[in-house]
PDB file of N, CA, C and O in Angstrom:
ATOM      1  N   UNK A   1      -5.723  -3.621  11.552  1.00  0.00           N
ATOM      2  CA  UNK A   1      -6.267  -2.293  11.649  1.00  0.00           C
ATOM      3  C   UNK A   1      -5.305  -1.309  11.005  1.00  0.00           C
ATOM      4  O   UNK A   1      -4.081  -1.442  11.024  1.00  0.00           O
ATOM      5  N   UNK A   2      -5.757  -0.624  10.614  1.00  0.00           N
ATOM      6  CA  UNK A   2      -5.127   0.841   9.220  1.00  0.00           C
ATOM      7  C   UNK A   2      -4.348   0.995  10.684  1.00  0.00           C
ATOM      8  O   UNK A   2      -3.383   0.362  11.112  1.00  0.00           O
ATOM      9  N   UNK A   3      -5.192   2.171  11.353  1.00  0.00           N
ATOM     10  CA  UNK A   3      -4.133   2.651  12.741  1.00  0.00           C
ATOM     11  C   UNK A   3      -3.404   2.455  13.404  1.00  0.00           C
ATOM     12  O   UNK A   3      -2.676   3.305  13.916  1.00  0.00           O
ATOM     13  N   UNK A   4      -3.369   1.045  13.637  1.00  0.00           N
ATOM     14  CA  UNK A   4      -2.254   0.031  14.627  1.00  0.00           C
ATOM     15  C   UNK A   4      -0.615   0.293  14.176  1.00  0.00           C
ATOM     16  O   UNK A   4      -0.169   0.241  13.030  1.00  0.00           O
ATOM     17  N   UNK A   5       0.033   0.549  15.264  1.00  0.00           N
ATOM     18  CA  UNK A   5       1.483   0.599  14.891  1.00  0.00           C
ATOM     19  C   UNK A   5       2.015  -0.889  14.763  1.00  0.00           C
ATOM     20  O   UNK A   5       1.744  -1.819  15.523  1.00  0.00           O
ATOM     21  N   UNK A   6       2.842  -0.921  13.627  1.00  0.00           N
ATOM     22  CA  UNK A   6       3.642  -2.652  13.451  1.00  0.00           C
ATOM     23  C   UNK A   6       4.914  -2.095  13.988  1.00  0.00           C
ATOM     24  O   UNK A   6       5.468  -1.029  14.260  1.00  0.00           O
ATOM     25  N   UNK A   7       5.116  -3.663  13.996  1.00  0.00           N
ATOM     26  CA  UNK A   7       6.464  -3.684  14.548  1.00  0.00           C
ATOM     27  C   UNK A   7       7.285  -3.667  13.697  1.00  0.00           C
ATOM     28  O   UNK A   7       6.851  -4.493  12.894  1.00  0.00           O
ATOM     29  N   UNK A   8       8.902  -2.989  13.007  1.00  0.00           N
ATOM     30  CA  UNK A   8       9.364  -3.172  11.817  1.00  0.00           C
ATOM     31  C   UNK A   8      10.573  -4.592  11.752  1.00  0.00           C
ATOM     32  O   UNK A   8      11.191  -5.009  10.772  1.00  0.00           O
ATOM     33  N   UNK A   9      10.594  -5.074  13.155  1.00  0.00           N
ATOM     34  CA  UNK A   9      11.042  -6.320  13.296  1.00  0.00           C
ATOM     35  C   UNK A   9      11.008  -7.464  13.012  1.00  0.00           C
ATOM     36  O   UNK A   9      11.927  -8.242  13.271  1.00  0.00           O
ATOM     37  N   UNK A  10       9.737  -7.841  12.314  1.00  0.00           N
ATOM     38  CA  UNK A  10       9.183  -8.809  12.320  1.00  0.00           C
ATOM     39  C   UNK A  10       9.725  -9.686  10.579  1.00  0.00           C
ATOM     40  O   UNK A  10      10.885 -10.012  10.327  1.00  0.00           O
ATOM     41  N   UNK A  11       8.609  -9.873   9.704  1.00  0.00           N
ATOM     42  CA  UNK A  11       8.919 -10.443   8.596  1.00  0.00           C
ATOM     43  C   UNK A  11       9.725  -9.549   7.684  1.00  0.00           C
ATOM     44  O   UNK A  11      10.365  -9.990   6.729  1.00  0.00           O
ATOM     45  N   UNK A  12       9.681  -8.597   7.935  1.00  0.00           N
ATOM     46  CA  UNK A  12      10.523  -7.483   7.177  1.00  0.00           C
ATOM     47  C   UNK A  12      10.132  -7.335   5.983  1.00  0.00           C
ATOM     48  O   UNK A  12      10.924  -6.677   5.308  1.00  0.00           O
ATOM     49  N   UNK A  13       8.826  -7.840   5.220  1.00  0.00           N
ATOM     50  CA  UNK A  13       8.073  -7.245   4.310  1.00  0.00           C
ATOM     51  C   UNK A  13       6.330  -7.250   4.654  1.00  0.00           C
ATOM     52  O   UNK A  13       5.855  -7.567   5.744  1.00  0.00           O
ATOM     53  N   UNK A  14       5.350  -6.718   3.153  1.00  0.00           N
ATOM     54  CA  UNK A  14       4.647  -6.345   3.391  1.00  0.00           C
ATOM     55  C   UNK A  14       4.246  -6.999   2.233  1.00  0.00           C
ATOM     56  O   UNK A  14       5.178  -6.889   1.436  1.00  0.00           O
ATOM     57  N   UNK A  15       3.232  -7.691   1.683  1.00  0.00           N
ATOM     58  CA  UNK A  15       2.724  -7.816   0.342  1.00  0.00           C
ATOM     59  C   UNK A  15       1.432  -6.746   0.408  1.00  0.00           C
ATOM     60  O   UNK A  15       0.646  -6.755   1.355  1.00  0.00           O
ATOM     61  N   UNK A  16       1.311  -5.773  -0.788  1.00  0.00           N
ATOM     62  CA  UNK A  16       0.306  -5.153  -0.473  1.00  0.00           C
ATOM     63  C   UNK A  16      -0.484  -5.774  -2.410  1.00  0.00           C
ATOM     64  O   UNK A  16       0.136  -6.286  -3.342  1.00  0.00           O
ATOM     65  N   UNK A  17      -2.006  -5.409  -2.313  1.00  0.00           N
ATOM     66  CA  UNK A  17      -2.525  -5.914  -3.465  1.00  0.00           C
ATOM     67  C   UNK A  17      -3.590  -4.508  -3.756  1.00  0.00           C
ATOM     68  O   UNK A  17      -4.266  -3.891  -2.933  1.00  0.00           O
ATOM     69  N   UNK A  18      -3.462  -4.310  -5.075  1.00  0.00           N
ATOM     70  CA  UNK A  18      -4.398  -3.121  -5.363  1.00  0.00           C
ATOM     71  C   UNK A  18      -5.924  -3.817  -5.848  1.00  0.00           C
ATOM     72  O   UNK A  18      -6.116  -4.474  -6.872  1.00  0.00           O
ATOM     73  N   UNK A  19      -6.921  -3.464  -4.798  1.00  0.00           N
ATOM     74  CA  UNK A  19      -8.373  -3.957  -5.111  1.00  0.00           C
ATOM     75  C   UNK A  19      -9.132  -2.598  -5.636  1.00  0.00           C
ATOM     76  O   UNK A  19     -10.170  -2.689  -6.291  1.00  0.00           O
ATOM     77  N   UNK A  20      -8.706  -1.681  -5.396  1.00  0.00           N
ATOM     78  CA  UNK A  20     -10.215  -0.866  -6.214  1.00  0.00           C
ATOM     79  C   UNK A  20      -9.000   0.285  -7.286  1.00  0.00           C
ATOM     80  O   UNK A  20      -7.844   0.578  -6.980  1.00  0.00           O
ATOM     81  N   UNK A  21      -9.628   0.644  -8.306  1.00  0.00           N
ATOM     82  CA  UNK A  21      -8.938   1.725  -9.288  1.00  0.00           C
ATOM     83  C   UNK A  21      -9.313   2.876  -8.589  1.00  0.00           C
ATOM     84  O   UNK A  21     -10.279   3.222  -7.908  1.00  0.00           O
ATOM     85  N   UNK A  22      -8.008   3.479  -9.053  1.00  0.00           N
ATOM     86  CA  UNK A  22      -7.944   4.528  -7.960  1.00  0.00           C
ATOM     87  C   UNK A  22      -8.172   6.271  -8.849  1.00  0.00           C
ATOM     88  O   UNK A  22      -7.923   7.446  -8.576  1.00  0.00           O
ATOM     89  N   UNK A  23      -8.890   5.366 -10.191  1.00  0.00           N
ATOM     90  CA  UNK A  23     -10.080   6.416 -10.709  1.00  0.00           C
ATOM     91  C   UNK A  23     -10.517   7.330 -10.297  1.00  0.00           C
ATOM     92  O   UNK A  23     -11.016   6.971  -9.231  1.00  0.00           O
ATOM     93  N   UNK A  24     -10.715   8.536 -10.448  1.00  0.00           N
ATOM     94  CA  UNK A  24     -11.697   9.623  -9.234  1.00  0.00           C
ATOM     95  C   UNK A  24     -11.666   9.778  -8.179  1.00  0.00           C
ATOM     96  O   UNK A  24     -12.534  10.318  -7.493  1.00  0.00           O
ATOM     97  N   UNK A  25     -10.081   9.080  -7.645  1.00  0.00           N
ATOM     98  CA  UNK A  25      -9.481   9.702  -6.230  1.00  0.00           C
ATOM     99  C   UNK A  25      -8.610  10.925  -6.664  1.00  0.00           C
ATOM    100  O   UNK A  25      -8.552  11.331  -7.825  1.00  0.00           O
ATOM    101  N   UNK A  26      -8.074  11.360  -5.818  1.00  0.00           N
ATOM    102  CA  UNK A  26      -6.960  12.649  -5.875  1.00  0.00           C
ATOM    103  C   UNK A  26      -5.581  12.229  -6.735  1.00  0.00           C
ATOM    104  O   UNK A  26      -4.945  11.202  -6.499  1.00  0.00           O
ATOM    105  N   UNK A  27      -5.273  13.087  -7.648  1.00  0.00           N
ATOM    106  CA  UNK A  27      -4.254  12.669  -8.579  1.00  0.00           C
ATOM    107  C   UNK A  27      -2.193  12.108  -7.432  1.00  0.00           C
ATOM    108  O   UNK A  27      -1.084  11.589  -7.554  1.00  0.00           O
ATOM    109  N   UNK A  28      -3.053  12.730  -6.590  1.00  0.00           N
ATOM    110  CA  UNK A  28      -1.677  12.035  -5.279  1.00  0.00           C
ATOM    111  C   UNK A  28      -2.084  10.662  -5.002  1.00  0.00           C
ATOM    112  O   UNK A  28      -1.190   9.883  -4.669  1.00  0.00           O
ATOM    113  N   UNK A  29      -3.118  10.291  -5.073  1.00  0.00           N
ATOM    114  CA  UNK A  29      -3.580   8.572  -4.754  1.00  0.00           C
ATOM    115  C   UNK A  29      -2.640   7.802  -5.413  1.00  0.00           C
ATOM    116  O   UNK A  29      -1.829   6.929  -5.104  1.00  0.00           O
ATOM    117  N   UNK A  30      -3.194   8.725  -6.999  1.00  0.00           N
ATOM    118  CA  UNK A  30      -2.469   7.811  -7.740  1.00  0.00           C
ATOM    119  C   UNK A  30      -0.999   7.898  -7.896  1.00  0.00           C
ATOM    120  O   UNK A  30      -0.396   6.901  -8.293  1.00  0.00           O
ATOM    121  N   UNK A  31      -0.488   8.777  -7.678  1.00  0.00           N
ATOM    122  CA  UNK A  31       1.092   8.604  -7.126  1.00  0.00           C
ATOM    123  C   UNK A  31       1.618   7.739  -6.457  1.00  0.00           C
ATOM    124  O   UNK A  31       2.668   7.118  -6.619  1.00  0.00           O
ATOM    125  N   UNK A  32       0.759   7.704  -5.588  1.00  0.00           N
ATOM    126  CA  UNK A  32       1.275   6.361  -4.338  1.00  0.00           C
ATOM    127  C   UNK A  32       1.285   5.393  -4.604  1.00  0.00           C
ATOM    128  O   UNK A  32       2.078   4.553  -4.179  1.00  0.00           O
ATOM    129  N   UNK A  33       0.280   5.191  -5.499  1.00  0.00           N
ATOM    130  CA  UNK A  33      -0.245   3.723  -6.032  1.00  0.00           C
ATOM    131  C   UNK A  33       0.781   3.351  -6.860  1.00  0.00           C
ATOM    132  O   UNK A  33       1.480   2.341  -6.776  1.00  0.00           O
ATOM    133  N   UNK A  34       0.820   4.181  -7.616  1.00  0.00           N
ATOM    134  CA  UNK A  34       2.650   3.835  -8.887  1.00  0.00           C
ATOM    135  C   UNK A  34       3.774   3.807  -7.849  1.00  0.00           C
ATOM    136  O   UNK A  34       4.506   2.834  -7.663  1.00  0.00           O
ATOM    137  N   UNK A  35       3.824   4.703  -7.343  1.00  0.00           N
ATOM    138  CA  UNK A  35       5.150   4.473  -6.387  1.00  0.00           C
ATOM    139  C   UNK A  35       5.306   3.383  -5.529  1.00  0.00           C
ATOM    140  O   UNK A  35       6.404   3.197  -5.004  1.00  0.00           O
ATOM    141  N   UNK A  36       4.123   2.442  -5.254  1.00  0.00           N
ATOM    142  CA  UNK A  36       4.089   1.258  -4.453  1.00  0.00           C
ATOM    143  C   UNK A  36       4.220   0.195  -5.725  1.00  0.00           C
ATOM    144  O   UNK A  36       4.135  -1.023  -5.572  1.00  0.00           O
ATOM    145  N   UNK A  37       4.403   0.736  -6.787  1.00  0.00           N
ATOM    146  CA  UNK A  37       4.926  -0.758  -7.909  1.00  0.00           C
ATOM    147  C   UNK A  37       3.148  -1.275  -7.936  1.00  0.00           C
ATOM    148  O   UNK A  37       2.798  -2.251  -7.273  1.00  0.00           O
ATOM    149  N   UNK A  38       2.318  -0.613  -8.640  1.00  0.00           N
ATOM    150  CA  UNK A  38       1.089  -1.523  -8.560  1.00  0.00           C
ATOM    151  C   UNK A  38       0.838  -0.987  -9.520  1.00  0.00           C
ATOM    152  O   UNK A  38       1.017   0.230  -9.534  1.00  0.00           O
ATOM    153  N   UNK A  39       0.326  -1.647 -10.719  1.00  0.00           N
ATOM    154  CA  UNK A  39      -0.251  -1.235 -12.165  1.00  0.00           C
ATOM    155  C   UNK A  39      -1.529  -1.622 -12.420  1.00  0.00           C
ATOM    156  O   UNK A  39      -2.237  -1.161 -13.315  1.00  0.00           O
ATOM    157  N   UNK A  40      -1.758  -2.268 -11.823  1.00  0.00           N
ATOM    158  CA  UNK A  40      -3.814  -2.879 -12.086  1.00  0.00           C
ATOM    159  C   UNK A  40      -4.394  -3.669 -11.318  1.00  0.00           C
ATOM    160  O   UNK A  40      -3.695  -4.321 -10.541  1.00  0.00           O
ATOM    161  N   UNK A  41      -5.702  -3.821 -11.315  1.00  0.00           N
ATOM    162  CA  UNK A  41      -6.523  -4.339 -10.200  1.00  0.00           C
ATOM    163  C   UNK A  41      -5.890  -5.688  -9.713  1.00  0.00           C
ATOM    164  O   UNK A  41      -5.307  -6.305 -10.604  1.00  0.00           O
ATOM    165  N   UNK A  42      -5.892  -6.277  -8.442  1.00  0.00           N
ATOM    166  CA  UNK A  42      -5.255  -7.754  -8.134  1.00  0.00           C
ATOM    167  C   UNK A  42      -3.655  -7.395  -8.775  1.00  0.00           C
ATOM    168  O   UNK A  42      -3.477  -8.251  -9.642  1.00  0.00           O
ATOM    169  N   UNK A  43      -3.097  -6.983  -8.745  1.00  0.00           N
ATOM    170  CA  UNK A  43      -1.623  -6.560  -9.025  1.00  0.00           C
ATOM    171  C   UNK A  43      -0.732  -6.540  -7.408  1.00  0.00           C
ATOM    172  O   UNK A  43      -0.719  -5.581  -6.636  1.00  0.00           O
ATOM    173  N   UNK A  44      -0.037  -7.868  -7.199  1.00  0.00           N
ATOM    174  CA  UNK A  44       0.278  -7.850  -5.405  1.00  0.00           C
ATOM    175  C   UNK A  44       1.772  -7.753  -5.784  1.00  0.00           C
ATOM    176  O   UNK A  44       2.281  -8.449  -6.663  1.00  0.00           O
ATOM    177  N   UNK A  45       2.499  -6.742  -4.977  1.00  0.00           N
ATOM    178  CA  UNK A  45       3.848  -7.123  -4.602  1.00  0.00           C
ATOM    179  C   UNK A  45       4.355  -6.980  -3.602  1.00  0.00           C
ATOM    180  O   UNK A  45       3.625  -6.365  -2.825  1.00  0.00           O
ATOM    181  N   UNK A  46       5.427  -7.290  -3.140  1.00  0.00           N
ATOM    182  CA  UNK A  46       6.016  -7.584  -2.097  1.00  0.00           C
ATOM    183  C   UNK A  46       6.762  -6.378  -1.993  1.00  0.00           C
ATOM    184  O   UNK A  46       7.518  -6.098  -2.923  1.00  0.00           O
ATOM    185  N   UNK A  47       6.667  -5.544  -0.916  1.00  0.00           N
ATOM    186  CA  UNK A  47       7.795  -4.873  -0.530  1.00  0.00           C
ATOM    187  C   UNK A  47       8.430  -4.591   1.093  1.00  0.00           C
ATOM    188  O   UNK A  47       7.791  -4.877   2.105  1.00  0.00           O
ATOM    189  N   UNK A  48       9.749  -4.002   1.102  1.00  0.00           N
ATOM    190  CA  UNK A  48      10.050  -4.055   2.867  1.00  0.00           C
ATOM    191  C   UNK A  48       9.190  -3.366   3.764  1.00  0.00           C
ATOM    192  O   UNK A  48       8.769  -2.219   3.619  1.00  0.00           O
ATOM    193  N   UNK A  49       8.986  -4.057   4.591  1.00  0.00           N
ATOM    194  CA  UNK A  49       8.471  -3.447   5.913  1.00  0.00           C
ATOM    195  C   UNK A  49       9.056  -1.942   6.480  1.00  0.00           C
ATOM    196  O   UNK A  49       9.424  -1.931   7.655  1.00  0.00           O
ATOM    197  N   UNK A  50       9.146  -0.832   5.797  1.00  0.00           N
ATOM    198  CA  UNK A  50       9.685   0.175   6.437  1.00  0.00           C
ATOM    199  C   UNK A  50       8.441   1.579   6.923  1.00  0.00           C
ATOM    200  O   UNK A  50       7.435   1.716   6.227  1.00  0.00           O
ATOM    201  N   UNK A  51       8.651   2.393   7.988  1.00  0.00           N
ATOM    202  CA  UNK A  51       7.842   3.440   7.619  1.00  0.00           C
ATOM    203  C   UNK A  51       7.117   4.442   6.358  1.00  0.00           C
ATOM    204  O   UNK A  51       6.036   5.005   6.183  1.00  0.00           O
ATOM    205  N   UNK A  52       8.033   4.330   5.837  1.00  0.00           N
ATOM    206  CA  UNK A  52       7.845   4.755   4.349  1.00  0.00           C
ATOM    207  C   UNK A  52       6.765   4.339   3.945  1.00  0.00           C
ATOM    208  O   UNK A  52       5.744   5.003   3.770  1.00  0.00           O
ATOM    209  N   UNK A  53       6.936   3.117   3.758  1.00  0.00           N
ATOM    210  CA  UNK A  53       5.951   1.828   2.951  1.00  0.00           C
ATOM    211  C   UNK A  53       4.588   2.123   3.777  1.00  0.00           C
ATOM    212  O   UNK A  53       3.529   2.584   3.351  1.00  0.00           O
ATOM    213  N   UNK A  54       4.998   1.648   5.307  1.00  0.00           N
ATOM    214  CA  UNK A  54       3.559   2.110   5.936  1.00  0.00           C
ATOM    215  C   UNK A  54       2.539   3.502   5.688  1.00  0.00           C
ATOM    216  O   UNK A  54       1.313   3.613   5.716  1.00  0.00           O
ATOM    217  N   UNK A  55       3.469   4.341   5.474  1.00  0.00           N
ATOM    218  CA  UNK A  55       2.974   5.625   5.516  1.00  0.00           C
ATOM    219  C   UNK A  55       1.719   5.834   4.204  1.00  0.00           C
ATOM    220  O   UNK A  55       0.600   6.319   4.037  1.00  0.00           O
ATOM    221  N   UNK A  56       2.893   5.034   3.402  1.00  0.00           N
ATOM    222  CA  UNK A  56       1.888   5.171   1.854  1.00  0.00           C
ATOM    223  C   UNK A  56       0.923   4.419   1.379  1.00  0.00           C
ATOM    224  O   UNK A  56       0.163   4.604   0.428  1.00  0.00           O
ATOM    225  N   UNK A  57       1.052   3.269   2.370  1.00  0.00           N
ATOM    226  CA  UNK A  57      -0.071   2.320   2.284  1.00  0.00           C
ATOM    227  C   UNK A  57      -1.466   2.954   2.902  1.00  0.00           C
ATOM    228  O   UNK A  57      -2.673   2.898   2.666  1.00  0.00           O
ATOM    229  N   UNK A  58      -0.310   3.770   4.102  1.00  0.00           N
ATOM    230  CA  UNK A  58      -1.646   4.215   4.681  1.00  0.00           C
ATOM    231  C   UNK A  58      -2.930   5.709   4.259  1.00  0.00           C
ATOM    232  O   UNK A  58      -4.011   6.154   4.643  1.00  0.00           O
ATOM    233  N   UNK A  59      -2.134   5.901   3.505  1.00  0.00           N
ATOM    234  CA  UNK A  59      -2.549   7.174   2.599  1.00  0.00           C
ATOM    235  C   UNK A  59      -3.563   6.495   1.495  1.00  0.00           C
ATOM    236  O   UNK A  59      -4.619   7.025   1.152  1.00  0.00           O
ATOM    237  N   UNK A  60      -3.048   5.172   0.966  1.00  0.00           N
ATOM    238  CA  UNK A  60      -4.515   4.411   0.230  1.00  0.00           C
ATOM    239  C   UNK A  60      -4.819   3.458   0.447  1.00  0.00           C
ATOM    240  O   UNK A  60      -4.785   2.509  -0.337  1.00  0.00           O
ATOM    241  N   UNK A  61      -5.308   3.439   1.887  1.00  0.00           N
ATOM    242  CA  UNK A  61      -5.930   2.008   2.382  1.00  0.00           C
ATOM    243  C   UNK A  61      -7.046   1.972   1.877  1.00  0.00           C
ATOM    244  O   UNK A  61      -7.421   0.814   1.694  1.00  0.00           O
ATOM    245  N   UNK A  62      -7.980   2.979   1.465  1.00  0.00           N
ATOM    246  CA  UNK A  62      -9.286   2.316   1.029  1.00  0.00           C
ATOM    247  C   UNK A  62      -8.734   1.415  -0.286  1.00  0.00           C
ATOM    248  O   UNK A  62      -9.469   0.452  -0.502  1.00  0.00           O
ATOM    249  N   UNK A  63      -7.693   1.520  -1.126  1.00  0.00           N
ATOM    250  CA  UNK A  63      -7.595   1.166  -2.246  1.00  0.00           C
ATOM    251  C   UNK A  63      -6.788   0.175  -2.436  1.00  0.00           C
ATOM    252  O   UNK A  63      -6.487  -0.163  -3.581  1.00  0.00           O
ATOM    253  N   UNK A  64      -6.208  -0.581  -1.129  1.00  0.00           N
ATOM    254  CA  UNK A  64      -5.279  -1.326  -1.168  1.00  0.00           C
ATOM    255  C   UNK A  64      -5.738  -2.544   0.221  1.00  0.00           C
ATOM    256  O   UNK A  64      -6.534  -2.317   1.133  1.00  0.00           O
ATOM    257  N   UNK A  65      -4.972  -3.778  -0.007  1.00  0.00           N
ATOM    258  CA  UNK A  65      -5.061  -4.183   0.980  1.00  0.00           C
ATOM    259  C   UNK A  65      -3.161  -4.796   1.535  1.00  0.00           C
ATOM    260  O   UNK A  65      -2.178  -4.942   0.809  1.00  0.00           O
ATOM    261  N   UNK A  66      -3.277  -4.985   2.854  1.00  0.00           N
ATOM    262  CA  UNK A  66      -2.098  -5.252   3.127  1.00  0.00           C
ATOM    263  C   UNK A  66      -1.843  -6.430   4.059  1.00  0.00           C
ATOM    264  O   UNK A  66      -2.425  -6.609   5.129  1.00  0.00           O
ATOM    265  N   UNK A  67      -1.134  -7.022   3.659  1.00  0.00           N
ATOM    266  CA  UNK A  67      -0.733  -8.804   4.501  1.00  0.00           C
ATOM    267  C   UNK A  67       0.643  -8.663   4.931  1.00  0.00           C
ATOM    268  O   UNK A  67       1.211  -9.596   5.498  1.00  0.00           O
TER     269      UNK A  67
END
């Protein structure tokens, strides 16, 4: 769930994967989206588990998914 608080204890990363272009969202979407290291559709990387990370994932969850 988007809302659920994680624990930052755990695996200590996050793979997140960009599924939709973030085309004709708000030009800050796409900030996030570059700033999370993601350049094109199915584009997954790995990064640490920190608030940060959560925060910005959570700002484009419609556009992202996260494992």
């Amino acid at each position: 769930m988007a809302n659920e608080r994680t624990d930052t204890k755990g695996t200590g990363s996050v793979t997140v994967t960009l599924i939709k272009s973030p085309t004709g969202f708000n030009r800050s979407q796409l900030a996030v989206v570059r700033g999370l290291g993601l350049r094109r559709i199915r584009h997954s990387v790995k990064l640490k588990d920190t608030p940060d990370v959560r925060g910005m994932i959570h700002k484009v969850r419609h556009l992202v998914t996260a494992e």
